[in-house]
KEMARVO-946793 format. One record per residue (C-alpha): residue number from 1; residue in three letters; x, y, z. Coordinates in steps of 0.02 Angstrom, whole numbers, plus 50000, padded with zeros to 5 digits. Each point is the difference from the previous one (the first is absolute). Example, Ala and Ser with C-alpha at 12.3 -4.5 7.8 and 13.67 -1.06 7.14 Angstrom:
<nodes>
(node 1 "ALA" (50615 49775 50390)),
(node 2 "SER" (50069 50172 49967)),
</nodes>
This chain:
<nodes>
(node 1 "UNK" (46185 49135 45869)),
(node 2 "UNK" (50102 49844 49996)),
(node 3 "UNK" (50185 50008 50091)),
(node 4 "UNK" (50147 49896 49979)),
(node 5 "UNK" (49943 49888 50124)),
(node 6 "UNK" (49859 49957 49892)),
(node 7 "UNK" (50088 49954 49848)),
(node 8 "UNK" (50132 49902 50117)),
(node 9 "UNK" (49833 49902 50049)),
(node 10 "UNK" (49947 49976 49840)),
(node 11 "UNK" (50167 49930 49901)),
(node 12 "UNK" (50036 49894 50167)),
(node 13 "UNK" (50161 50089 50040)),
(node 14 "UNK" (50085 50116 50119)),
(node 15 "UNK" (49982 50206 49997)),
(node 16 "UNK" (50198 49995 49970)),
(node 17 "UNK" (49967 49916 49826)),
(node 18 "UNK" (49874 50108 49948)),
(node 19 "UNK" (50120 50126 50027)),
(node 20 "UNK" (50145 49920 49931)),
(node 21 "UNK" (49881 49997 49841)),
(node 22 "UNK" (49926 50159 49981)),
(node 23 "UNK" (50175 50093 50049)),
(node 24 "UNK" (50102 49859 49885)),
(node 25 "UNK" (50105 49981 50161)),
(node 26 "UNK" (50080 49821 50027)),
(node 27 "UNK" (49952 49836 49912)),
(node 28 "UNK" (49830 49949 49991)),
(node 29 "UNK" (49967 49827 49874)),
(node 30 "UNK" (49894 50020 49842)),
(node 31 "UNK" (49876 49898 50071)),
(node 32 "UNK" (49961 50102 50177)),
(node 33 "UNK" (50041 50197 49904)),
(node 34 "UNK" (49849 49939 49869)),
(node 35 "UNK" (49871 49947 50140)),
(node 36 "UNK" (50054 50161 50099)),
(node 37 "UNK" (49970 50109 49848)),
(node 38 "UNK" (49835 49918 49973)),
(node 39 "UNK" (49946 50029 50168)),
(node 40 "UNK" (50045 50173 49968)),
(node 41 "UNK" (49911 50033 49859)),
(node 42 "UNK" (49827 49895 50067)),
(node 43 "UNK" (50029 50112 50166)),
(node 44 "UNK" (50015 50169 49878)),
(node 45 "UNK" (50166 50016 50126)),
(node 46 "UNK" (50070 50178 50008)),
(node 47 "UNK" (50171 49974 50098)),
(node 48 "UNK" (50010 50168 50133)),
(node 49 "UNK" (50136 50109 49932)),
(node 50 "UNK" (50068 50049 50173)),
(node 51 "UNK" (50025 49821 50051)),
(node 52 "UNK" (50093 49966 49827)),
(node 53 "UNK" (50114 50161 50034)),
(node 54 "UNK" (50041 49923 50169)),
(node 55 "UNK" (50029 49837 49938)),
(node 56 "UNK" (50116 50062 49855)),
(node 57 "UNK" (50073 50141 50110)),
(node 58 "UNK" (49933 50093 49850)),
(node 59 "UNK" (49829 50105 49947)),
(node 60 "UNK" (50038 50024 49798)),
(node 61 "UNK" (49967 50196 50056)),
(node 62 "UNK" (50072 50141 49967)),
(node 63 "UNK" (49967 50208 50037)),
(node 64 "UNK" (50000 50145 49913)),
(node 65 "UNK" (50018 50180 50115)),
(node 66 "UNK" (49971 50173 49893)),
(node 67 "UNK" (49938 50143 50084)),
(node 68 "UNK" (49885 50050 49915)),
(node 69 "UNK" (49894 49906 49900)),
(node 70 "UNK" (49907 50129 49915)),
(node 71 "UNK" (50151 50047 49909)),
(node 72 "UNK" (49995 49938 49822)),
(node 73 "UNK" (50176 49954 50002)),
(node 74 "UNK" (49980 49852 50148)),
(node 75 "UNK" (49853 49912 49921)),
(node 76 "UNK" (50105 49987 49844)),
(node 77 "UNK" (50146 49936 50099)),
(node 78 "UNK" (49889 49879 50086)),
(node 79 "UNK" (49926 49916 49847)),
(node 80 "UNK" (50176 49959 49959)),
(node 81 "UNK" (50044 49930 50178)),
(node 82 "UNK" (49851 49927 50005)),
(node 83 "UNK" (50028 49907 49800)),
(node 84 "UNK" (50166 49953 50067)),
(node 85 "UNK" (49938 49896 50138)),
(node 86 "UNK" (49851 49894 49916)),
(node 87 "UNK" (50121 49949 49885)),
(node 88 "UNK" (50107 49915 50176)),
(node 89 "UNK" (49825 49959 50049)),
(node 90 "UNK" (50000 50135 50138)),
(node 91 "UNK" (49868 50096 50109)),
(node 92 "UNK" (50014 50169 49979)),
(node 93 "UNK" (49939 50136 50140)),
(node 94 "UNK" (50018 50182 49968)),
(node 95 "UNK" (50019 50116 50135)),
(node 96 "UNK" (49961 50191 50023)),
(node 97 "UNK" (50097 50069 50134)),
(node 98 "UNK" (50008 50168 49952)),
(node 99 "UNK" (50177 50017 50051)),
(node 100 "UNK" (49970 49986 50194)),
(node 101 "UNK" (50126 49929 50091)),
(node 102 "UNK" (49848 49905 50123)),
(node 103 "UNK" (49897 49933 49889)),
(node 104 "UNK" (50141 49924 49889)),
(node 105 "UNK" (50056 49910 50177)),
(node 106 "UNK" (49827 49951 50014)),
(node 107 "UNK" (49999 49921 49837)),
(node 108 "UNK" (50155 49925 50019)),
(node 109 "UNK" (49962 49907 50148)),
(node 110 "UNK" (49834 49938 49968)),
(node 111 "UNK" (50082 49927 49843)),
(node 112 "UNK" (50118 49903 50069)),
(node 113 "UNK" (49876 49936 50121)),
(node 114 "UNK" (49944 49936 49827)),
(node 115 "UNK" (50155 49923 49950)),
(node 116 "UNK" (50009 50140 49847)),
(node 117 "UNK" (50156 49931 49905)),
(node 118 "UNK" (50054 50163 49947)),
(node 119 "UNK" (49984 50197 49982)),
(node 120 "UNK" (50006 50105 49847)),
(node 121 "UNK" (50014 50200 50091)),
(node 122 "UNK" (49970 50165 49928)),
(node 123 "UNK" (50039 50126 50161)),
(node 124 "UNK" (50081 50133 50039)),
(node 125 "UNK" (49984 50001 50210)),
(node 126 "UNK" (50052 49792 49990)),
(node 127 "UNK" (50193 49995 50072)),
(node 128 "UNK" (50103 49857 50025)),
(node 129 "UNK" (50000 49996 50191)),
(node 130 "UNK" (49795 49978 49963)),
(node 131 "UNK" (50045 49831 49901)),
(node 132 "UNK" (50106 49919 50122)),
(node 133 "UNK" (49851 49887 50055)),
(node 134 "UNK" (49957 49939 49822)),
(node 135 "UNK" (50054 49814 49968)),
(node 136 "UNK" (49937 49998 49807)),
(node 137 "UNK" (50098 50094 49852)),
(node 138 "UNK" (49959 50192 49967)),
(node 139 "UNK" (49999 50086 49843)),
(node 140 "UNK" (50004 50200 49999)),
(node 141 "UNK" (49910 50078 49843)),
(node 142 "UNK" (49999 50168 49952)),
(node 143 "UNK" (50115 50044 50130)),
(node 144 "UNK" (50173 49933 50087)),
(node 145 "UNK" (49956 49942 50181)),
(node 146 "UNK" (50173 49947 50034)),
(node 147 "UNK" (50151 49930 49911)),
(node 148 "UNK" (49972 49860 50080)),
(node 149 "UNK" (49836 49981 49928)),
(node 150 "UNK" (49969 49945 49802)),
(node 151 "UNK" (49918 50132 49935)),
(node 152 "UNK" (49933 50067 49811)),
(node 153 "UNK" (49989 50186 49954)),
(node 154 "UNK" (50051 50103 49839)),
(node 155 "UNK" (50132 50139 49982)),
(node 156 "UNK" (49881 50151 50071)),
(node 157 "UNK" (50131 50150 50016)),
(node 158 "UNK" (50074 49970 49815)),
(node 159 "UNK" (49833 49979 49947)),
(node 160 "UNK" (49947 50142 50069)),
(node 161 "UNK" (50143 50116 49939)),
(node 162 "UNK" (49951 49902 49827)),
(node 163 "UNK" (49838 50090 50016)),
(node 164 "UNK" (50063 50154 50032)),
(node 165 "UNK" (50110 50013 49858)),
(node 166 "UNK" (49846 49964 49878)),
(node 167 "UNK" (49894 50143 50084)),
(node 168 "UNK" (50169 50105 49965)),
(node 169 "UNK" (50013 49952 49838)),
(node 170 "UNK" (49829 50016 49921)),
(node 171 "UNK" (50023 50193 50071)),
(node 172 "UNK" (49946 50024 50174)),
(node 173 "UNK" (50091 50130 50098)),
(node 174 "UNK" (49941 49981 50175)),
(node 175 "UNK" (49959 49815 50077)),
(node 176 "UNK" (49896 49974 50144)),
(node 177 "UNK" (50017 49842 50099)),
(node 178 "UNK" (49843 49920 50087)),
(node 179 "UNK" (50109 49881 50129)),
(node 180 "UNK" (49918 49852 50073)),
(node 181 "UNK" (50003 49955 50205)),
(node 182 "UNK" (50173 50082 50078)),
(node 183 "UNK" (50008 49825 50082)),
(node 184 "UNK" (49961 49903 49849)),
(node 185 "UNK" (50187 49935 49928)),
(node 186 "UNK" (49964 50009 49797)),
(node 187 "UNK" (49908 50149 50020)),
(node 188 "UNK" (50177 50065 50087)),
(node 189 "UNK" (50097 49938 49852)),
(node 190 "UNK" (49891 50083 49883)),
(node 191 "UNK" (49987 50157 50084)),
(node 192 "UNK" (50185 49996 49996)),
(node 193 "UNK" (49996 49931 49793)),
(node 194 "UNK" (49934 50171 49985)),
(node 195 "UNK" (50090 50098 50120)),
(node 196 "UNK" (50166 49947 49890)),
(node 197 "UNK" (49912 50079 49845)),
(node 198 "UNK" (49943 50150 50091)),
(node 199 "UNK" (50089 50068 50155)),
(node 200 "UNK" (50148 50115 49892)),
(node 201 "UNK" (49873 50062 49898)),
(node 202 "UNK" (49993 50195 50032)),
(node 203 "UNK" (49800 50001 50027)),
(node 204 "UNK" (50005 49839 50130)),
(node 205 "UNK" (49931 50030 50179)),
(node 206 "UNK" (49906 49889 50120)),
(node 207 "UNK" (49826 50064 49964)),
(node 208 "UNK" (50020 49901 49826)),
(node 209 "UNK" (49987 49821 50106)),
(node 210 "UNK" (49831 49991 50073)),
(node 211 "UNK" (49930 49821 50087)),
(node 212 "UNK" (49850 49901 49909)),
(node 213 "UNK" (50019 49854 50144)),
(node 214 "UNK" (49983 49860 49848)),
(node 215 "UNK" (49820 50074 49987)),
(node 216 "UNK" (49861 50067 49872)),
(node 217 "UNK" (49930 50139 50117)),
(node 218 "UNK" (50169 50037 50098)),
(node 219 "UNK" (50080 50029 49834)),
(node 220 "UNK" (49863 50098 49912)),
(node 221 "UNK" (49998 50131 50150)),
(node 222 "UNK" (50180 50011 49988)),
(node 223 "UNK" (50012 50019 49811)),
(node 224 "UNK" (49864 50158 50029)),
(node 225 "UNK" (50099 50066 50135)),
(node 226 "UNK" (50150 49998 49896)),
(node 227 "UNK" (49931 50054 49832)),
(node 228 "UNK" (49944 50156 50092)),
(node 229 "UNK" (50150 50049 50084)),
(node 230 "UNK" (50112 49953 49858)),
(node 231 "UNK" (49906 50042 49828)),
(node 232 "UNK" (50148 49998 49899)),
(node 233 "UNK" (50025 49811 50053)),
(node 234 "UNK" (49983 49895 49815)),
(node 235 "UNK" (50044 49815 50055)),
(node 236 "UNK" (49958 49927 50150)),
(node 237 "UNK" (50068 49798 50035)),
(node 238 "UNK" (49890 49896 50123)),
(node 239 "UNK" (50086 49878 50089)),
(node 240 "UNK" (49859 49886 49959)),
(node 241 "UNK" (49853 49994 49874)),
(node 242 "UNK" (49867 50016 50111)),
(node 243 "UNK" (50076 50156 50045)),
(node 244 "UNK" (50010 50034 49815)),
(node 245 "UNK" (49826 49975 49994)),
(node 246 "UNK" (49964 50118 50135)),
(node 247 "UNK" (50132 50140 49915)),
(node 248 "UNK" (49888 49976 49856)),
(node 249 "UNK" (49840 50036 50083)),
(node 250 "UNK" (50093 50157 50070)),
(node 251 "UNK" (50038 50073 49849)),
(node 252 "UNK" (49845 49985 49917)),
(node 253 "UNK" (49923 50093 50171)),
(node 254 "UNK" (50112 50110 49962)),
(node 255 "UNK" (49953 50027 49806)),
(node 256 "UNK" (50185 49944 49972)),
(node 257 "UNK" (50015 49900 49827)),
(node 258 "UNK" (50116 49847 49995)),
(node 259 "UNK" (50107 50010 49930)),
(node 260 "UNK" (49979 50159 49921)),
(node 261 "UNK" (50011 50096 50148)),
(node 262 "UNK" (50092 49867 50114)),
(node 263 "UNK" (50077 49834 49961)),
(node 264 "UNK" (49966 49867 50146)),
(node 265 "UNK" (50083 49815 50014)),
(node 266 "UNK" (49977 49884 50150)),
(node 267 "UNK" (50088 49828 50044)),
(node 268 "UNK" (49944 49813 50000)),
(node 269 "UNK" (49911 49960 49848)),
(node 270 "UNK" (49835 49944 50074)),
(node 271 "UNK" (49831 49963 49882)),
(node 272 "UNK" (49922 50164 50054)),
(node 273 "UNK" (50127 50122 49897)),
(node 274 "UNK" (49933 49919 49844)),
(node 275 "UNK" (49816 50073 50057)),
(node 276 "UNK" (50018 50166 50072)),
(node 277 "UNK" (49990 50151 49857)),
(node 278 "UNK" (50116 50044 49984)),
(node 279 "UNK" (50101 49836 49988)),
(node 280 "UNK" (50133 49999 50125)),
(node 281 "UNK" (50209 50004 49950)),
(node 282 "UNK" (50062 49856 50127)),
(node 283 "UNK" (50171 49929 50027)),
(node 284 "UNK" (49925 49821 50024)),
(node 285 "UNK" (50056 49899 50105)),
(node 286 "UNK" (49997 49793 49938)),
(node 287 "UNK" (49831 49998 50140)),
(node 288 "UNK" (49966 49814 49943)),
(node 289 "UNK" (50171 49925 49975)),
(node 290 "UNK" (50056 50086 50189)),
(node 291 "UNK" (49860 49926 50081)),
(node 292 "UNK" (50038 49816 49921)),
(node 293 "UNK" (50174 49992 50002)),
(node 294 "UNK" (49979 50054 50196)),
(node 295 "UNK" (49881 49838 50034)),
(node 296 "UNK" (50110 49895 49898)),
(node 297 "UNK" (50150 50038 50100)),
(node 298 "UNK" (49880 49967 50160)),
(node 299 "UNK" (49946 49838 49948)),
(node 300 "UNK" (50206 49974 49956)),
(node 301 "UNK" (50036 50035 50201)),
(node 302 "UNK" (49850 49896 50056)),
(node 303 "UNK" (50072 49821 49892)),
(node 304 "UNK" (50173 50024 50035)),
(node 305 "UNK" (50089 49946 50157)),
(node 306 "UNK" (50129 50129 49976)),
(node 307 "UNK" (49952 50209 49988)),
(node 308 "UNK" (50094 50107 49911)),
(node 309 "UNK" (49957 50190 49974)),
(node 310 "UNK" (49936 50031 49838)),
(node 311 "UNK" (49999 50211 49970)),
(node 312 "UNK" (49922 50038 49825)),
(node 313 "UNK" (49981 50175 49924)),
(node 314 "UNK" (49911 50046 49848)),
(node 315 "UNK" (50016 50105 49873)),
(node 316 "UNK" (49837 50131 49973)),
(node 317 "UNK" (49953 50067 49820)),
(node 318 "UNK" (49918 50166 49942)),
(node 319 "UNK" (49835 50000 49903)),
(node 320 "UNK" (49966 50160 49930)),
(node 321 "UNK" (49801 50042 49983)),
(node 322 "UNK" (49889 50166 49983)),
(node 323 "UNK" (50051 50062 50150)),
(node 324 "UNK" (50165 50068 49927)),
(node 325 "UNK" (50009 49986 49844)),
(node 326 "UNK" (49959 50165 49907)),
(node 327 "UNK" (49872 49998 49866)),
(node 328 "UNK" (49960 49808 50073)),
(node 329 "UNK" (49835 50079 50093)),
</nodes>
């Protein structure tokens, strides 16, 4: 494999102006650039990306964190990051960290070893005082990190009471809530979206919020558990759709019909709502604009000189489907 020592050789000039020429740093003449290019290209020349991030002070890479990657949701957010920075001309490295607080560290240090220019992070374990090392811009997605910190999420308690409202007013008298991780924050806000809705009702106790964890199975064994304890329950809200997913899987264990028997929505919009029978009621989040307008604002903070915090919310949007809508199944 040739090196740049080769091609210095060959065009009959120093290393430093084959680098001045492949990085477009400093002036080179016509004359000297064209036999160095040449040499390049009769050498098949493939200039080592480390050496060009240390020369430039910069690796044209960026990282995604989510923690959990088999989550529908993250992939979709990632093709959007990830459309975002081609367009810049960007490396893009996704990242499952599964929301511990170690291997996030991990990642973050053996990145900057690698002169990563910036971080796009979905966490909920990440705090501040773990950032105070990072030299590059940070974007928080999904969730606020720090108000200090840029960060892109949507409006998930009014959303959430949004929901509830529409379960309410397509007839169902007593609304479950399958919450997301305690430590999670927009599975807080939209336990509390449908806390507002729900907590003076006279029927309302704590056994109607049960934990799903974000997940297909932990959300289908709580669904059973609660469907058995509380028959007369007739709407249930999942905090997410793949806990939708797993409510529906529940109730037909259960010989429940949806929506005849019980109306279920979940939260996020992702692809997989569209495929399940029935079809899932969402309130959608923008999945695809979120995860762009996150990397543009990255990409923002990595050109400028100056940072300033950039805090965008959202809005989300209902999409009613079978799952709720009577007669629709």
């Amino acid at each position: 494999m040739a090196t740049i020592r080769d091609v210095a050789k060959l065009a009959n000039v120093s290393t430093a102006t084959v680098s001045r020429v492949i990085n477009s740093n400093g002036y080179v003449n016509d004359e000297t650039k064209k036999r160095v290019k040449d040499a390049i290209q009769q050498l098949n020349y493939l200039p080592n990306d480390v050496a060009r991030s240390l020369f430039k002070g910069r690796s044209k890479m960026i990282a995604l964190f989510v923690p959990d990657i088999t989550n529908p949701f993250f992939p979709e957010l990632a093709r959007a990051v990830e459309d975002v920075t081609n367009q810049y001309d960007y490396t893009f490295v996704l990242c499952n960290t599964d929301n511990d607080i170690e291997k996030q560290m991990d990642y973050l240090n053996a990145l900057q070893q690698k002169s990563v220019d910036g971080f796009i992070i979905v966490s909920s374990t990440i705090k501040k005082e773990h950032l105070q090392h990072i030299q590059v811009p940070i974007v928080a997605l999904d969730r606020i990190i720090s108000s200090d910190i840029s960060s892109v999420t949507v409006n998930n308690r009014s959303g959430s009471r949004q929901v509830v409202q529409y379960l309410k007013s397509i007839g169902c008298q007593r609304i479950a809530h399958v919450a997301g991780p305690e430590h999670v924050d927009n599975a807080i806000y939209r336990m509390r979206g449908y806390l507002d809705e729900v907590k003076e009702e006279a029927w309302f106790n704590s056994s109607y919020v049960v934990s799903g964890k974000y997940n297909f199975d932990a959300a289908r064994e709580a669904a059973m558990a609660l469907l058995s304890e509380l028959p007369e329950v007739d709407g249930i809200f999942a905090g997410n759709d793949l806990m939708g997913a797993g409510v529906l899987n529940a109730a037909a264990s259960l010989g429940k019909n949806v929506p005849g028997d019980l109306a279920v929505a979940g939260f996020d919009g992702i692809a997989i709502g569209e495929t399940l029978t029935p079809t899932l009621t969402t309130m959608a989040q923008p999945i695809y604009e979120i995860g762009a307008k996150a990397a543009e604002i990255l990409m923002t903070h990595i050109q400028s000189l100056e940072h300033h915090v950039t805090a965008k919310e959202y809005s989300v949007k209902l999409i009613e489907r079978q799952s709720t809508m009577k007669g629709g199944f």
